[in-house]
C-alpha positions, -999 to +999 in steps of 0.1 A: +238+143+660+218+167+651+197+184+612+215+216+602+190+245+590+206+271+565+176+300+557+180+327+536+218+330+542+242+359+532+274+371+530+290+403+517+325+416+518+320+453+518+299+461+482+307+424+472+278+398+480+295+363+479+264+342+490+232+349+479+203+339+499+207+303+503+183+279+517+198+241+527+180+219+549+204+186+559+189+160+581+203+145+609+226+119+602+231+129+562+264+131+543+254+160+522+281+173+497+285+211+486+302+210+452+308+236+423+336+255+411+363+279+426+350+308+439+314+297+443+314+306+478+306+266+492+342+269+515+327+304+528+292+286+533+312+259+552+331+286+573+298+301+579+281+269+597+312+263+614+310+301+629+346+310+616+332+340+592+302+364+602+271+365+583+256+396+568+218+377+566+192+350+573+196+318+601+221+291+608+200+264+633+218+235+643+196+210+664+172+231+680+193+259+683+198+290+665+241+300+664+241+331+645+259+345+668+274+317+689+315+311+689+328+282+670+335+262+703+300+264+710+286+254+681+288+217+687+307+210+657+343+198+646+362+208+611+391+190+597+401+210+572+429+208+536+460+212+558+464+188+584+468+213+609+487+194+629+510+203+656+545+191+646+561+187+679+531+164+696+524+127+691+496+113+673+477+109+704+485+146+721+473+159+684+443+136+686+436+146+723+444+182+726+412+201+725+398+176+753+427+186+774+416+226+764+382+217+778+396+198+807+388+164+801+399+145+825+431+120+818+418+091+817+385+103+794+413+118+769+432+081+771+394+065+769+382+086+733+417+087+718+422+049+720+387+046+707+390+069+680+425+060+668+411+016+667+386+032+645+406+049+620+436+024+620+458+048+641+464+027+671+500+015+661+515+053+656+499+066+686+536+078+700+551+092+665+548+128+655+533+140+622+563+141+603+570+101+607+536+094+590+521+095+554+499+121+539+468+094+542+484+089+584+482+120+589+445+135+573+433+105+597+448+116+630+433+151+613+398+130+616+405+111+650+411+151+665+374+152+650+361+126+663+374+120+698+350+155+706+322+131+696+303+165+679+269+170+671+278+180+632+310+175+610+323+196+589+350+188+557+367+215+542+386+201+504+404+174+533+414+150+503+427+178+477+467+174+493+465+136+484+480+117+452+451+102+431+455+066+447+449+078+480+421+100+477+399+073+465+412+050+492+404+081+519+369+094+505+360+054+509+370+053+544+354+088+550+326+076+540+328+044+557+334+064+587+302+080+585+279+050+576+297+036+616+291+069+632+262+082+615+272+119+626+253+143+602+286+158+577+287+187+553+314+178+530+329+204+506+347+199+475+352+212+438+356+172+427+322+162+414+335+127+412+343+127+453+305+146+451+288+116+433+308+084+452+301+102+487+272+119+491+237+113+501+229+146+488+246+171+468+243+210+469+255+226+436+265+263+443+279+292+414+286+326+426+271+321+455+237+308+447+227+271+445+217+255+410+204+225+425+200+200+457+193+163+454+206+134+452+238+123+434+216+099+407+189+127+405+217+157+393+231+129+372+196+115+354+179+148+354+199+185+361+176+215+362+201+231+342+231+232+314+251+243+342+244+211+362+242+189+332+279+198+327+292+200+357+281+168+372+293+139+351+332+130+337+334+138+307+309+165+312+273+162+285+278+167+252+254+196+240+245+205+205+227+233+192+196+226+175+160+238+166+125+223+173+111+211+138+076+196+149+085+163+164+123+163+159+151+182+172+172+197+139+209+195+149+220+204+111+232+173+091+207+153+114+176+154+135+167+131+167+130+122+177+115+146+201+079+155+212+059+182+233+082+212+225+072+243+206+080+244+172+113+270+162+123+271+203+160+274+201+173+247+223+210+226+230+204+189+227+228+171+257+233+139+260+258+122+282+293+106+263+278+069+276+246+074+252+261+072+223+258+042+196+271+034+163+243+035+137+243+034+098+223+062+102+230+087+126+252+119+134+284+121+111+312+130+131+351+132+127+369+116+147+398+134+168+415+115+194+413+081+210+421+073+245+418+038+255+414+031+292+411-005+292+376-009+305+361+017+280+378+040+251+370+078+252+367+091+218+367+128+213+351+139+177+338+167+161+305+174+149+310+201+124+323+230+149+311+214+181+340+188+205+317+156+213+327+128+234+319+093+233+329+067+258+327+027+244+327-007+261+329-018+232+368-021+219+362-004+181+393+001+158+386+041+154+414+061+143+420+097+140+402+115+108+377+091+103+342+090+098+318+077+126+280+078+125+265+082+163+229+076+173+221+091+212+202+063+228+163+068+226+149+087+256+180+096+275+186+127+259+179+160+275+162+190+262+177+226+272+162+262+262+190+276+247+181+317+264+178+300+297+196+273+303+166+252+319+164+219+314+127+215+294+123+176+295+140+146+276+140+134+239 
């Protein structure tokens, strides 16, 4: 195992700069996640520790040891990446064991870390069948157990759950992250699913267009995001925001106002607040409501407050119906506070 060190990185394609001076420090043994939308550049980040695409600027240090310009097969590290990449015409075990027998393992060592690796990953009964006799879950595992067997210093997850149906990606993200709490091997995982993000990670890196918006912990981008952008990316449904202005201590969202305090008066600012902080209230925001969509253990409820789409989610089983009238209170002191030019997050009302 060993902490990966990421310093001013960057990457151009001819006039096109795709990563922009990034900075990521990832202890040894973390599960860190890079997340954000296509074509942030987190895969080409990903590609870029694992030595598969060139960098244009700043330092890559795995361990103790810079590999700016190492190969990939020195770097110490092992990728299992969206396709299986598997080779159709070798078992399970040949697949798992091939790149020890490039590095001429001996035999019986191959024999030793396959059988290990496969009892770990629940591979040990399809050992002699070939990829196409297994299931899209069988085979991103023997797609892990070719990981593993190398026994690498860092590993590296490139979208591995985005060919999956929606059952099996949450039963395979669970035993990904099972596998890492037994090995403790220090992972970079990259996805655009900020719902794998929150459920796996033990830190999260949110990148757009190449830069990063913010790094901490799942909890910490969820409770407080440094920006709109993170405030609405993290989180399903995404925060509501609402335009408003600061009117001494109160936020004036139109028909309504909610309490807030230390702002300067007349700053322009967008109100969010996430769809689980809302309440019914005699008196609070009037909103229409537009669609209902129970789920069984909540209701989503999608309304509109005079131009803006708000969503609400409810524990609670209400009898709401499209076109009516509901009045919503956001929860005291979980609401966040957002300059409107900027996009920074200012504090919480």
């Amino acid at each position: 195992m060993a902490e990966v060190r990421i310093e001013s990185l960057q990457k151009s394609y001819d006039a096109v700069q795709v990563i922009h001076g990034v900075d990521i420090e990832i202890e040894d043994g973390a599960f860190v996640v890079l997340v954000g939308p296509s074509g942030c550049g987190k895969s080409t980040l990903l590609r870029m520790i694992a030595g598969l695409e060139p960098i244009n600027g700043g330092t890559i240090r795995i361990g103790d040891r810079v590999v700016n310009n190492l190969p990939p097969a020195e770097r110490d590290i092992a990728m299992v990446f969206q396709s299986y990449a598997l080779y159709p015409h070798k078992t399970v075990a040949a697949n798992m064991g091939f790149a020890l027998k490039l590095r001429k393992d001996s035999k019986e060592e191959i024999a030793r870390r396959v059988a290990e690796a496969a009892e770990i990953l629940g591979l040990t009964p399809y050992l002699d069948r070939l990829p196409r006799q297994l299931s899209g879950g069988q085979r991103q595992r023997v797609a892990m157990g070719r990981a593993i067997v190398r026994n690498p210093q860092v590993f590296l997850f490139d979208e591995p759950l985005s060919n999956l149906d929606a059952k099996l990606r949450i039963q395979m993200r669970t035993e990904i992250k099972e596998l890492h709490q037994r090995l403790k091997t220090t992972t970079v995982f990259v996805t655009h699913d900020q719902i794998e993000a929150m459920t796996m990670a033990d830190k999260i890196v949110v990148m757009q267009a190449g830069r990063i918006e913010q790094i901490g912990s799942p909890l910490e981008l969820y409770d407080t995001p440094a920006n709109v952008f993170v405030a609405t990316f993290i989180g399903a449904p995404s925060m509501n925001l609402l335009d408003g202005i600061v009117a001494g201590d109160r936020i004036d969202l139109g028909e309504q106002s909610v309490p807030a305090t230390g702002y300067d008066a007349g700053l322009p600012v967008q109100f969010g607040i996430r769809p689980e902080h809302f309440e019914l209230a005699d008196e609070g925001l009037p909103m229409r409501v537009a669609v209902v969509e129970p789920t069984g253990s909540e209701t989503l409820v999608f309304l509109r407050y005079g131009e803006t789409e708000v969503t609400a989610i409810f524990r609670e089983r209400y009898a709401f119906a499209p076109g009516d009238i509901v009045h919503l209170r956001p929860k005291a002191g979980v609401g966040h506070v957002f300059d409107k030019k900027t996009g920074l997050r200012l504090g919480a009302a």
